[in-house]
N, C-alpha and C positions, 0 to 999 in steps of 0.2 A: 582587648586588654585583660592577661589574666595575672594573679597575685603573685606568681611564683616567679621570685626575685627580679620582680618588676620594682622601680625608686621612685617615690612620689617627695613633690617638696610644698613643704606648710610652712608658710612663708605666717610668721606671729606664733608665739609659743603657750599662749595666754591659758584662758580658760577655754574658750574656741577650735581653736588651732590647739594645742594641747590634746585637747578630746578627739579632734579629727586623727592628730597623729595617731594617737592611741589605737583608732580604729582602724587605722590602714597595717599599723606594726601586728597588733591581731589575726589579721588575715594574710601573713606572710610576706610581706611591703618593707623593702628598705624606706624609711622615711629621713629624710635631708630637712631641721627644723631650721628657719632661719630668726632668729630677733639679736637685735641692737642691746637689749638690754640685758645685764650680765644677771640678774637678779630672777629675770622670766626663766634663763635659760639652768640655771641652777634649782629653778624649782621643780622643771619639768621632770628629771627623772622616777618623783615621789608619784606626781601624778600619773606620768607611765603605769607603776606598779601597781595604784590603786587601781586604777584604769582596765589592765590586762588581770586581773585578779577576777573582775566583775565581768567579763566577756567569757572567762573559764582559756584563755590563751597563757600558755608557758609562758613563766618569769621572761625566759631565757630571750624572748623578742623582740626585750628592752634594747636590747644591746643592738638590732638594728636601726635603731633613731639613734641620727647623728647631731647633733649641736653646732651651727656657725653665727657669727657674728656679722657676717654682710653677706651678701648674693655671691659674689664672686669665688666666695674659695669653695662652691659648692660643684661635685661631679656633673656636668650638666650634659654628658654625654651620656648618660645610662636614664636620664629621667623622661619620665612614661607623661606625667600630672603635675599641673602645678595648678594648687591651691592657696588664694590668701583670705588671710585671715588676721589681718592688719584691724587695727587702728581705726573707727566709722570716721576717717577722714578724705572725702575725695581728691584732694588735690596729694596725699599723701597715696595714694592708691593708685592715682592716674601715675605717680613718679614710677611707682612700682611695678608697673606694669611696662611701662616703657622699658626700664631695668631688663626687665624678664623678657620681651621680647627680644631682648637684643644677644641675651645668653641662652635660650635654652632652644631644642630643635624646633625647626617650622612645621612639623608634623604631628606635632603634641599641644592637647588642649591647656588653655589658659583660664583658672577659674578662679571668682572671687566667692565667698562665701555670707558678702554685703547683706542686710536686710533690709538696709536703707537707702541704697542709693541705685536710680537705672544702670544695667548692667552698656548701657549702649553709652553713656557717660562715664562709667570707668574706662572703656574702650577708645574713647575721644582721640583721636589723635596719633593712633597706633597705625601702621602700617597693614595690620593684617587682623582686622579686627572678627575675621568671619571665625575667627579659634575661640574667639571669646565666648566663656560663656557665665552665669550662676550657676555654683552650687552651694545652694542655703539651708545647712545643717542647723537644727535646733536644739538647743541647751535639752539636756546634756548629750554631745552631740554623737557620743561612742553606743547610745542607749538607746536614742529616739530615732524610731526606723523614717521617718519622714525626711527629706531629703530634695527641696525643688532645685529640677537641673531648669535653669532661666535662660531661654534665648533674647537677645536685643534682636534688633531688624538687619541687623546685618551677620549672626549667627550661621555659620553652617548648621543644615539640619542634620549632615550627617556627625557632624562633632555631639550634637546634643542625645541624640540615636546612641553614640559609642557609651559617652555618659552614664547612662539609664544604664544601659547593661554590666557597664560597673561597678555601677553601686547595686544592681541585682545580683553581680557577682561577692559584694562585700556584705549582704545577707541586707542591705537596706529597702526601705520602700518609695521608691522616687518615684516623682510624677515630673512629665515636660508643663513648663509653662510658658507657652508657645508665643506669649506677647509680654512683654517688659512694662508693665502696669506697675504702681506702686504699691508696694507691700506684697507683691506678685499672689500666691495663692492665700498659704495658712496664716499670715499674719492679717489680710483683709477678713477673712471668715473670723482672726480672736478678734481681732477689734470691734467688728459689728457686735459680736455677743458682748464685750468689754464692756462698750458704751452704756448698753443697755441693762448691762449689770451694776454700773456705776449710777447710771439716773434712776433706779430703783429705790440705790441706798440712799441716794440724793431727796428721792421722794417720801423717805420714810417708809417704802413700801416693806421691804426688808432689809435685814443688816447684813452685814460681811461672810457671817457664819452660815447665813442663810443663802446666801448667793452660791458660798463653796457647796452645801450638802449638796442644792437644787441640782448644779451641776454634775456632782460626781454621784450620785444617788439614783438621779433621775436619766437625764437624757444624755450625761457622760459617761454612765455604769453600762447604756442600750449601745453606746456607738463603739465598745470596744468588737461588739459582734458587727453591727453594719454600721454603714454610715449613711449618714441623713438620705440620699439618693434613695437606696435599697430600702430604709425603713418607709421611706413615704410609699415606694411601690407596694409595700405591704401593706399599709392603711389605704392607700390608697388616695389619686391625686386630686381625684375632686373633691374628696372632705377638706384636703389642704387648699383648695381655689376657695374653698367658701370661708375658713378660719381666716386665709391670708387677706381678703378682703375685708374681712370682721375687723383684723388687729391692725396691721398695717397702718392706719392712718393711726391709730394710738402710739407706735412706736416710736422712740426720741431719735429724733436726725440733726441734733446740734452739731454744729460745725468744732466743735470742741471740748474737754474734758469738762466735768462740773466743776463749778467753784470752792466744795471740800477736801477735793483731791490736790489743787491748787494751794490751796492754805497749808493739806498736808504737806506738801513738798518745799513750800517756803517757811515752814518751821525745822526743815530738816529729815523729817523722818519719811525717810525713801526707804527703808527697810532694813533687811536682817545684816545689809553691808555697816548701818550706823547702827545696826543692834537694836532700833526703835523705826516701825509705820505703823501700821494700824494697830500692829500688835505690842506689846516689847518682847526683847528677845534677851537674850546670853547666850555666852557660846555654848553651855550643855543643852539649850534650847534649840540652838540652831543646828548643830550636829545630830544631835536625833529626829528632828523634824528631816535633815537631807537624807538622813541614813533609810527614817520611812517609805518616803519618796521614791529612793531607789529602789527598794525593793519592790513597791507596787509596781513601777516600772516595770522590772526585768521579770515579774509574775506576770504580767502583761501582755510583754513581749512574748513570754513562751504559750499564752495563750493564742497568741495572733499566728505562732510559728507552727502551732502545732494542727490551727485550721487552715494554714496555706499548703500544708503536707498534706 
């Protein structure tokens, strides 16, 4: 699979699907967006711009993403990829994918971009389920090189093989995740830290502020250079047998979030979407906090790019 006037279709135009177009229209990608709603699909050109601005790709690429309103009136003879990026609803995903298998070539992979649901139960039911695969892009998803291609049990290995090479063709960093567990790789590794980030604050041990610095100061500032694997060979593994023995049985293993996270969200304030969670927020508030963001990011990324050269 290479970019040059190859047609991928991102099936959801959102903020998801939106950002994946983005990222394939940058690399030289007709993209085919599809969403129902007339509202997603009007927004998406602003987002394009901002989009390909921040990647350093010509305006001019916009103009390869197309806009339709249902599956059908899209070219399904020239398409390489299909990507969805629907809706975290399964039974609206299982529909879509039957859809899809019934229009698009038998030799081209079928991906969903799900974080929440087995990729072997979106496939349920389909005919040729060995095309199926994940690909689980994270927010913001034109930006962040991580990238899990997700096999179920019924996956071609070599679909998942072509995968990887395309997105190491689209400058991303994928990894196979060779079994369809829940929350597949990087959402099990945030959650563990979450939890334990969460019954901290739960404990009084430290507060919100304090959880962010710990992270991004301490052992989130070490892992832009390696990651945890690499750093233990550097310290080395038997200090870590002995600490991990030490802590381990200290560590919280609830089966579920704390009860002031719970209060928070039944009060309403889920975050900078209601303008008020832990923090409050406004829109000059919220716009510079993303605008920060992005920049640490894309300082980041050229960090990571210029140690893989």
């Amino acid at each position: 699979m290479h970019s040059i006037s190859q047609h991928a279709v991102v099936i959801g135009g959102g903020i998801m699907g939106g950002d994946i177009a983005t990222l394939f229209a940058a690399r030289g990608w007709t993209v085919h967006v599809m969403s129902p709603s007339a509202k997603t699909r009007e927004a998406l050109p602003a987002r394009l711009a901002g989009g390909l601005a921040k990647l350093g790709a010509p305006a001019s690429h916009a103009a390869a993403v197309r806009c339709y309103a249902d599956l059908k009136s899209i070219p399904w003879a020239d398409v390489a990829i299909v990507i969805e990026a629907a809706t975290e609803d399964l039974p609206l995903k299982q529909k879509l994918f039957a859809e899809v298998e019934a229009l698009a070539k038998p030799d081209i992979p079928l991906t969903s971009n799900t974080s929440n649901f087995p990729i072997g139960d979106i496939a349920k039911g389909l005919k040729h389920p060995e095309r199926v695969a994940g690909l689980h892009f994270f927010m913001p998803a034109h930006l962040v090189p991580l990238v899990e291609v997700v096999s179920s049990s019924h996956t071609d290995a070599r679909v998942a093989e072509k995968l990887v090479q395309l997105l190491k063709d689209l400058d991303k960093a994928p990894i196979w995740v060779k079994k369809d567990v829940p929350g597949f790789v990087g959402n099990r590794l945030q959650h563990a830290m979450m939890r334990e980030a969460l019954y901290l604050i739960a404990d009084g041990v430290t507060d919100a502020e304090g959880i962010d610095t710990a992270v991004r100061y301490g052992f989130g500032f070490r892992f832009i250079a390696c990651g945890p694997m690499m750093q233990k060979e550097m310290s080395g593994w038997d200090t870590h047998d002995l600490v991990a023995s030490a802590l381990y049985p200290h560590l919280h293993a609830e089966q579920g979030p704390p009860q002031w996270l719970k209060e928070l969200v039944a009060k309403g304030r889920t975050g900078m979407k209601v303008k008020a969670g832990m923090w409050d927020w406004d829109d000059e508030k919220i716009k510079r906090e993303k605008a920060r963001i992005e920049r640490a990011l894309q300082a980041g990324f050229a960090i990571l790019r210029a140690d893989d050269d």
